[in-house]
NUDO-376592 format. One record per residue (C-alpha): residue number from 0; residue in three letters; x, y, z. Coordinates in Angstrom, 3 decimals. Layout:
N
r logu=NUM&nuvo=ala&X=X&Y=Y&Z=Z
...
This chain:
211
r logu=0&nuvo=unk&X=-25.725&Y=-2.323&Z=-14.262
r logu=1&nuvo=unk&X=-25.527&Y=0.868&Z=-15.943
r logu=2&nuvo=unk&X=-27.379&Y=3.187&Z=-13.653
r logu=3&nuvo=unk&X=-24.805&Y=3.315&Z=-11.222
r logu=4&nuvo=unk&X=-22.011&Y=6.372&Z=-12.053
r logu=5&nuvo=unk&X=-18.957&Y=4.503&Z=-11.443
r logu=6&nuvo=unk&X=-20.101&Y=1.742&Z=-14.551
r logu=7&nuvo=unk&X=-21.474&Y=4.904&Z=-16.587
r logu=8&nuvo=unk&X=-17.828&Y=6.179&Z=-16.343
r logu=9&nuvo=unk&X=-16.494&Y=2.817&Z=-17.274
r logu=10&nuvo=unk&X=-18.551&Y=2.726&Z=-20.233
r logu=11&nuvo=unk&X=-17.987&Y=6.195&Z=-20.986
r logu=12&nuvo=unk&X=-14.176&Y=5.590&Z=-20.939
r logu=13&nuvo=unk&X=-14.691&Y=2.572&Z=-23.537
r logu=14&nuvo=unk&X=-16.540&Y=5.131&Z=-26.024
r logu=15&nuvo=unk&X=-13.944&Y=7.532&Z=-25.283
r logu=16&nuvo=unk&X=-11.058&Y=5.396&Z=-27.295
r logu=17&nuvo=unk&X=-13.017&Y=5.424&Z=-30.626
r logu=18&nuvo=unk&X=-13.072&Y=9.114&Z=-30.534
r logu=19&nuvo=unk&X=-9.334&Y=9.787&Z=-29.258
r logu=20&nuvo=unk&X=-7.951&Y=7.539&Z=-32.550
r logu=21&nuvo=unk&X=-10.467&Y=9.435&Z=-34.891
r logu=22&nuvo=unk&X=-9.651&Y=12.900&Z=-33.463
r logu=23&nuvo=unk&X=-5.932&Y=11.737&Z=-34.014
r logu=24&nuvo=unk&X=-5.749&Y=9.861&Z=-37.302
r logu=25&nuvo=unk&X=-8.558&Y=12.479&Z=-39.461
r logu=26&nuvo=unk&X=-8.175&Y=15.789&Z=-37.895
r logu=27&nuvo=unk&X=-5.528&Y=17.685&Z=-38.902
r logu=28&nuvo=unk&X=-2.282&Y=18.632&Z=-36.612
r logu=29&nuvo=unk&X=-2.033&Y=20.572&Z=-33.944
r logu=30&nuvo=unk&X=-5.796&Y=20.663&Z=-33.858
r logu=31&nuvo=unk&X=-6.315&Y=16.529&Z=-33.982
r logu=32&nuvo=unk&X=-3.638&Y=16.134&Z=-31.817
r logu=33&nuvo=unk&X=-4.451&Y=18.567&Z=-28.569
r logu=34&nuvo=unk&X=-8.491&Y=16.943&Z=-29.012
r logu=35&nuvo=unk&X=-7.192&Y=13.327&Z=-29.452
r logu=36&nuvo=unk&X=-4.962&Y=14.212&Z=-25.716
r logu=37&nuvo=unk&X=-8.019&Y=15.669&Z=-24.727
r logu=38&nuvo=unk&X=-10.256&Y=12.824&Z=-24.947
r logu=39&nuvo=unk&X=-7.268&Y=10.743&Z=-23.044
r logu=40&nuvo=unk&X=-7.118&Y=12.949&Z=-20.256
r logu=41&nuvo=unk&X=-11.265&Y=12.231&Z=-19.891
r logu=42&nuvo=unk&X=-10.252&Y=8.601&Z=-20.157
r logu=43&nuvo=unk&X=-7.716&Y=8.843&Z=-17.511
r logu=44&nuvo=unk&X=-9.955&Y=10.666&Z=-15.193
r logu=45&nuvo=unk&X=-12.482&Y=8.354&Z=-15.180
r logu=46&nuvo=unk&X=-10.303&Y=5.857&Z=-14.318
r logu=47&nuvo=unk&X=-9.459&Y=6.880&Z=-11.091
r logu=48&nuvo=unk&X=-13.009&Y=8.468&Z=-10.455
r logu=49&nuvo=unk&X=-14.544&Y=5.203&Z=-11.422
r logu=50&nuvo=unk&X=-12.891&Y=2.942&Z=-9.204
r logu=51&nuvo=unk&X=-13.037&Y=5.492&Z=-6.141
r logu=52&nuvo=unk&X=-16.571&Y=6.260&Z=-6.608
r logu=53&nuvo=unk&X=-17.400&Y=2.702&Z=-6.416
r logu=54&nuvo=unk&X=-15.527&Y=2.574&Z=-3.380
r logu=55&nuvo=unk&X=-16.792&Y=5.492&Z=-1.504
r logu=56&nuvo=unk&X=-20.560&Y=5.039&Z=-2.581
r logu=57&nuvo=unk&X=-20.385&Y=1.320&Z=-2.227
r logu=58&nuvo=unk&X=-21.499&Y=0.549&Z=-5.782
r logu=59&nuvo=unk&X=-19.023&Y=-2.037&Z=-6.631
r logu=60&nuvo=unk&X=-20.002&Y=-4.764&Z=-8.894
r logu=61&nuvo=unk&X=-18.966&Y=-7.802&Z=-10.919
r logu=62&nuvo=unk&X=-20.028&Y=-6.093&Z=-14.178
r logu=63&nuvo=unk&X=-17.513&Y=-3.204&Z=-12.906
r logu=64&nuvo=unk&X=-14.462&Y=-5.332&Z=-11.814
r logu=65&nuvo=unk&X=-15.280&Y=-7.287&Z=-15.194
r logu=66&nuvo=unk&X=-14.969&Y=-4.538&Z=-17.495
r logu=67&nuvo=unk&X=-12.611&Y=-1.945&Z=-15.746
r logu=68&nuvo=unk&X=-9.620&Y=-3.710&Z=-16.285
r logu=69&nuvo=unk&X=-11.297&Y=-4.481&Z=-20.015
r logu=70&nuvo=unk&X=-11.226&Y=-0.478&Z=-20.252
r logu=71&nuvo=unk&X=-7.722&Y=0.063&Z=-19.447
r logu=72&nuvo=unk&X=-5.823&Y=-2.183&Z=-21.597
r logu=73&nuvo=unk&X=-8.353&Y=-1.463&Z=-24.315
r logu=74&nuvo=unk&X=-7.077&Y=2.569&Z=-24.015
r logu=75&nuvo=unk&X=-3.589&Y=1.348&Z=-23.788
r logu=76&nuvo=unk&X=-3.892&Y=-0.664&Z=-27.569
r logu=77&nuvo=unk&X=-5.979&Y=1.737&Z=-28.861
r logu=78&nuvo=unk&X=-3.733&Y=4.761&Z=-28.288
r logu=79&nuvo=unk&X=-0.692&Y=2.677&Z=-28.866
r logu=80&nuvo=unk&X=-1.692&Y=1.248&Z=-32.053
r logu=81&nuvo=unk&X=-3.168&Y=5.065&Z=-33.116
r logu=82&nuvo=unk&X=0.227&Y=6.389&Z=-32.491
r logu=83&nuvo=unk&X=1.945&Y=3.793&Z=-34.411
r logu=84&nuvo=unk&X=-0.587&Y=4.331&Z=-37.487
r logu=85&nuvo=unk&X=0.911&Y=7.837&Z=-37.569
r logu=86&nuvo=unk&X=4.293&Y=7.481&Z=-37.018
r logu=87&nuvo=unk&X=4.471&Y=9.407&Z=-34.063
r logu=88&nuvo=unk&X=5.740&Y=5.632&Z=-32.566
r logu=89&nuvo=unk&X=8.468&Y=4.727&Z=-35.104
r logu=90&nuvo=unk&X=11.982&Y=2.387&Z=-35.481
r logu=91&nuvo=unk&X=12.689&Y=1.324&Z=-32.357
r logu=92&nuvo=unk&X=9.617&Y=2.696&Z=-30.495
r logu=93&nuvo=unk&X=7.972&Y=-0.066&Z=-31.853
r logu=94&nuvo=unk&X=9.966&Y=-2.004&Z=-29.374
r logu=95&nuvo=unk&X=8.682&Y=-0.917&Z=-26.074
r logu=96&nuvo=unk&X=5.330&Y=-0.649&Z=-27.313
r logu=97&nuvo=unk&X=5.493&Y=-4.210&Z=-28.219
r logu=98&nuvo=unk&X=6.647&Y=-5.151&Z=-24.609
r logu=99&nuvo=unk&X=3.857&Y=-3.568&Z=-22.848
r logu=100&nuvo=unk&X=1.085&Y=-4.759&Z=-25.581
r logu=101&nuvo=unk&X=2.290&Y=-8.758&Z=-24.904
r logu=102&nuvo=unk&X=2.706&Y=-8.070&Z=-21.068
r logu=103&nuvo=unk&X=-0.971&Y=-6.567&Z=-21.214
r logu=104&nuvo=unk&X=-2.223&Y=-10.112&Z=-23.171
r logu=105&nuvo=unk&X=0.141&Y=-11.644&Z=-20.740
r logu=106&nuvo=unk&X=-1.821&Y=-10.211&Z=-17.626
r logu=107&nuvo=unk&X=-4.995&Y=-11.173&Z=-18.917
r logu=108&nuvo=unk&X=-4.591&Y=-14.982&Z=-19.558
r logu=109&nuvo=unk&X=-3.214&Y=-15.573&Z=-16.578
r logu=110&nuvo=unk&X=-5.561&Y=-12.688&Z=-14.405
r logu=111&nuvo=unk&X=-8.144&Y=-15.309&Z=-16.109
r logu=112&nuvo=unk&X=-6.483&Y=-18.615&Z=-15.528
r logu=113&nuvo=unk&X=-6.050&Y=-17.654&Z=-11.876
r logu=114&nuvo=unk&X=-9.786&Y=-16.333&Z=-11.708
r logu=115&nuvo=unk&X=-10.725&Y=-20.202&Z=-12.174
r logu=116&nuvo=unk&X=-8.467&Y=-21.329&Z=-9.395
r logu=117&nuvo=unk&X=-10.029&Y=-18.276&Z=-7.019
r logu=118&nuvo=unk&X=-6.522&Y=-16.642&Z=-6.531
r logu=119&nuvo=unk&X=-6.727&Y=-13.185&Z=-7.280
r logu=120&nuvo=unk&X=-3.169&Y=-11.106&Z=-8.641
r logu=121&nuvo=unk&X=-2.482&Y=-8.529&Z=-6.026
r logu=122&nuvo=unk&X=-1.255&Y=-5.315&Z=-7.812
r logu=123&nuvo=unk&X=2.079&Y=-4.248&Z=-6.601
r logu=124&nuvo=unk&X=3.685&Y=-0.665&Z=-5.892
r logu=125&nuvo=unk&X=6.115&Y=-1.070&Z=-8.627
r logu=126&nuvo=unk&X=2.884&Y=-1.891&Z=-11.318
r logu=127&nuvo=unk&X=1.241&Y=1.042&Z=-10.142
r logu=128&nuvo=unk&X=4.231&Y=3.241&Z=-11.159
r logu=129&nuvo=unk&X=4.342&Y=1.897&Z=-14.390
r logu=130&nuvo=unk&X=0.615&Y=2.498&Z=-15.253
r logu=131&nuvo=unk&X=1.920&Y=6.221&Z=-13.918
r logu=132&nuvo=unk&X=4.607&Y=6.565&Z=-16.411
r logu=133&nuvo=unk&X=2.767&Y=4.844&Z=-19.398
r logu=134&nuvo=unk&X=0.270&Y=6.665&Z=-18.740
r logu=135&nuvo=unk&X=2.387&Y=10.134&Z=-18.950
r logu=136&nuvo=unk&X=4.102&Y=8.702&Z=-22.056
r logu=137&nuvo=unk&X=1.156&Y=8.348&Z=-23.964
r logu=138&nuvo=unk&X=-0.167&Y=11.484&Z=-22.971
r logu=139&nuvo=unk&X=3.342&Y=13.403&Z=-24.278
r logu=140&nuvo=unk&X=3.468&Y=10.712&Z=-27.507
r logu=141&nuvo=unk&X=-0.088&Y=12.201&Z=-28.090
r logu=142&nuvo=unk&X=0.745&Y=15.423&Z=-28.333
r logu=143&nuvo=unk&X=3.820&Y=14.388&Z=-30.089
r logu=144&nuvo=unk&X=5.450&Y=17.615&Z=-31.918
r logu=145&nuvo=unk&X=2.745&Y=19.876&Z=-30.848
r logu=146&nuvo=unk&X=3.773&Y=20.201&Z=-27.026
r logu=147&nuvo=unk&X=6.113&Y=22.692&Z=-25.536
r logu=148&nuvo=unk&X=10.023&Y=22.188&Z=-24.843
r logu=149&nuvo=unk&X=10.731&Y=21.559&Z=-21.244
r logu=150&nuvo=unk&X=14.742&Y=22.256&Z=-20.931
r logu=151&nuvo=unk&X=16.579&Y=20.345&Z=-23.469
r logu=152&nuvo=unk&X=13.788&Y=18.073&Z=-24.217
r logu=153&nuvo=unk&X=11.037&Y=18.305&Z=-26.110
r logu=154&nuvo=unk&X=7.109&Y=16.945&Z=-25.858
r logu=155&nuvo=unk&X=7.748&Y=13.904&Z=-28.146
r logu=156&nuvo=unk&X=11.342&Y=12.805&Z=-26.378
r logu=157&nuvo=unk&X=9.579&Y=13.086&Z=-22.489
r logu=158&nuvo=unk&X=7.277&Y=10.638&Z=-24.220
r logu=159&nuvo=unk&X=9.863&Y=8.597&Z=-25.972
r logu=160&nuvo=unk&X=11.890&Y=8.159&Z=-22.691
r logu=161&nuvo=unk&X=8.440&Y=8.011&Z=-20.727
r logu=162&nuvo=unk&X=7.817&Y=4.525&Z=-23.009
r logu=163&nuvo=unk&X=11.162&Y=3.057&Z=-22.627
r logu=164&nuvo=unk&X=10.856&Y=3.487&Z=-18.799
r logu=165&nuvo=unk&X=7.573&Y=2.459&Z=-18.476
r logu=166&nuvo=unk&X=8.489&Y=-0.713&Z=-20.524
r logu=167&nuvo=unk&X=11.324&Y=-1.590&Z=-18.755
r logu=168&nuvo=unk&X=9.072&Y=-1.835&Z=-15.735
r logu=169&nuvo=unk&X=6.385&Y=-3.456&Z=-17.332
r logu=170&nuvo=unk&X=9.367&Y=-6.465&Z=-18.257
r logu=171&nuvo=unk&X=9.966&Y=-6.725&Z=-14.154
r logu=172&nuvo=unk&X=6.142&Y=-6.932&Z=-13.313
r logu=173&nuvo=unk&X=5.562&Y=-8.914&Z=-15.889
r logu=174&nuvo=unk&X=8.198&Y=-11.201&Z=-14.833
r logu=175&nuvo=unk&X=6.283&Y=-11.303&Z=-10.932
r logu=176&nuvo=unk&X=3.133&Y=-11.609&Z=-12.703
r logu=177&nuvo=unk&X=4.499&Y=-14.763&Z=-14.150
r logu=178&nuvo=unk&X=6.264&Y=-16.147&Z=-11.488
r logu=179&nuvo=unk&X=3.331&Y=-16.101&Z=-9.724
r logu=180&nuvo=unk&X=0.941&Y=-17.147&Z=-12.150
r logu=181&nuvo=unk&X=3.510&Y=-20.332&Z=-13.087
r logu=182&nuvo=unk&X=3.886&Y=-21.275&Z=-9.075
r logu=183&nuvo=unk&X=0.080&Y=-21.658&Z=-9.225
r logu=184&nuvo=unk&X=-0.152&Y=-23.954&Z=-12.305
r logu=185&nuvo=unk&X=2.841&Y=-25.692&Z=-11.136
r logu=186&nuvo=unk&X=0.377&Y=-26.296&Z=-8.089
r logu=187&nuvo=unk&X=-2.548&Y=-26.988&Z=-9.976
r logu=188&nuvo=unk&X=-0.770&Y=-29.561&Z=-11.689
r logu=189&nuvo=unk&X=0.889&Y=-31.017&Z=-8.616
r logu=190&nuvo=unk&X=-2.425&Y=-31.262&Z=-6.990
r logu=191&nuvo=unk&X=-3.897&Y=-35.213&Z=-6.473
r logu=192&nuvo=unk&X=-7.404&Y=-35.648&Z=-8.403
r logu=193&nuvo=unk&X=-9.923&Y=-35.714&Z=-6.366
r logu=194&nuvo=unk&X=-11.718&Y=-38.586&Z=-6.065
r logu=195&nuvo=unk&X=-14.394&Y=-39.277&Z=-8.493
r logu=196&nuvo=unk&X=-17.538&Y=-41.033&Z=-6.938
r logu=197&nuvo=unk&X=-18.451&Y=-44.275&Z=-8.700
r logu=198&nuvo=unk&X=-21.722&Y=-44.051&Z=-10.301
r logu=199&nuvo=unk&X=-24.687&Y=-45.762&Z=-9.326
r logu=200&nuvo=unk&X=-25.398&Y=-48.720&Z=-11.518
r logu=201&nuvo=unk&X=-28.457&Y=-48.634&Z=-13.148
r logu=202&nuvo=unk&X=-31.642&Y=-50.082&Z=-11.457
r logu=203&nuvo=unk&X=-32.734&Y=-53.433&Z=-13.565
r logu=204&nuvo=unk&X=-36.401&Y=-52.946&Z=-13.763
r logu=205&nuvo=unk&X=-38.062&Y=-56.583&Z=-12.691
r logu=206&nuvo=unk&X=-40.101&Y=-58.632&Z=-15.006
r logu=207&nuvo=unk&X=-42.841&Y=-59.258&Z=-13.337
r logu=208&nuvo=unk&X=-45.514&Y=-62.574&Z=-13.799
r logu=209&nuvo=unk&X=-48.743&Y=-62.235&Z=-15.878
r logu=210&nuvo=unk&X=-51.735&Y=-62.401&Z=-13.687
């Protein structure tokens, strides 16, 4: 499972979270901050190069569609919880990060409910932008009051406005995500039983005569 690159990156990506909330939460600023965005930008990397590696070298794999999406929402928590453990996501930050933490869990149950059914959860245009702007937001939120001003805002506001957008779209795919999850269940539940086949009774065994 391991010796193919695209799962080492996987993997890799998974270590990668421990050392990004360390880096952020014990090192001091700007140092801890600019190392803790570092790490993140490996994570993100290997996100796309895992997936497209896979692709192009034909090494796809059920332990790599298992634990890719595992990956991902574990970086999302991890950095999102990290940020809010420093304050750098505060009052009504909390909000947004909130909404795209339960949409994540959201995602999940019903990415596994549907797994069980054999319907898969396409992943739309509008879902890919979001994981674009998260992603961006936490990257900014990371490096928080260290980052440059571009025009009138700052590093930490990009970031701030980055989460609030990429939480308001995270609401509308959620929504899809649920819609589409519920018309299944709805479905499922709809569905006649199938028919169960009676049992066999069990054989008597015959008594026979002495000799």
């Amino acid at each position: 499972m391991l010796r193919s690159v695209p799962n080492i990156l996987t993997v890799s990506r998974i270590l990668a979270i421990p050392v990004l909330i360390f880096l952020l939460l014990f090192i001091e600023d700007p140092a801890g901050s600019w190392l803790a965005f570092s790490a993140y930008t490996y994570a993100c990397i290997t996100d796309f190069f895992d997936g497209y590696l896979a692709r192009a070298w034909h090494q796809q794999s059920a332990f790599g569609r298992f634990l890719d999406p595992i990956a991902d929402k574990l970086l999302v928590a991890g950095v999102l919880l990290a940020l809010v453990g420093i304050d750098r996501v505060s009052g009504l930050t909390v909000l947004p990060a909130a909404v795209i933490l339960c949409r994540e869990i959201l995602v999940s149950g019903l990415r596994e409910f549907l797994a069980e059914l054999d319907v898969g959860v396409p992943v739309s245009k509008l879902a890919k932008w979001k994981t674009g702007m998260q992603m961006l937001a936490l990257g900014f939120l990371l490096v928080g009051p260290n980052g440059p001003d571009f025009g009138p805002l700052s590093t930490a506001e990009i970031g701030f406005w980055g989460l609030w957008g990429a939480a308001i779209l995270t609401l509308i795919t959620g929504y899809d995500y649920l819609l589409h999850g519920i018309r299944h269940i709805v479905e499922t539940d709809n569905a006649p039983a199938p028919k169960r086949k009676a049992k066999p009774k069990p054989e008597v065994p015959s008594v026979s005569d002495g000799g």
